[in-house]
N, C-alpha and C positions, 0 to 999 in steps of 0.2 A: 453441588454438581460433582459427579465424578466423572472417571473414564479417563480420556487422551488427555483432560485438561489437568488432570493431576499428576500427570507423566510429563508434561511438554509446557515449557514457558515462553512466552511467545516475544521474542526481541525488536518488536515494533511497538510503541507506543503509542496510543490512540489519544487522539483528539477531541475534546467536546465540544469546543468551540464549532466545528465546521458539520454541514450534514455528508453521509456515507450514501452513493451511488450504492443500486444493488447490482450494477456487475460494471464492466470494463464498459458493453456496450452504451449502458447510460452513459457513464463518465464519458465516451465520447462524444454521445450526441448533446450533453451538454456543451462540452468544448465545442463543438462544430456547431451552436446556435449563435458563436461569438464572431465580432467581426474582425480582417484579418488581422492584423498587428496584435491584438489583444488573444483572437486564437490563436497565434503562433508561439506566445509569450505561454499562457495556459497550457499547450501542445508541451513545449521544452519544460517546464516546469513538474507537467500531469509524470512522464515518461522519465523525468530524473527521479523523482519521489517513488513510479514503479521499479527503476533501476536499483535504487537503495532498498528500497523491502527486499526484492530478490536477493540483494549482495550481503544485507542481515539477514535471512534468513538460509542462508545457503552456508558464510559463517561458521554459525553457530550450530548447523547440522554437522558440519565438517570439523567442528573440533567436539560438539556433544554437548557445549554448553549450552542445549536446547533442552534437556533432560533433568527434569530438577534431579 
């Protein structure tokens, strides 16, 4: 494969263990099939784990160690 992925490394590491929603609004509406305690638990958890991709990947634009 070429292109951006051999420009840009990507400072999140992926999981195999778990399946990948194909967009946010899945991931929600999976969280919101849950009942409350357990969606609110998933809710803080879903949004710390967005929090952190954002905070690595902004990082590592902001200093370039995103560039091989």
């Amino acid at each position: 494969m070429s292109g951006i992925y051999d420009l840009v490394q990507n400072p999140i590491p992926r999981s195999g263990f778990f399946a990948t929603p194909d967009s946010i609004d899945d991931l929600m509406a999976y969280i919101n099939s849950m009942s409350g305690p357990e969606r609110a638990v998933a809710m803080t958890v879903a949004m710390m784990a967005l929090n952190l991709s954002y905070e690595l990947v902004e990082s590592k634009i902001l200093s370039r160690e995103i560039f091989a």
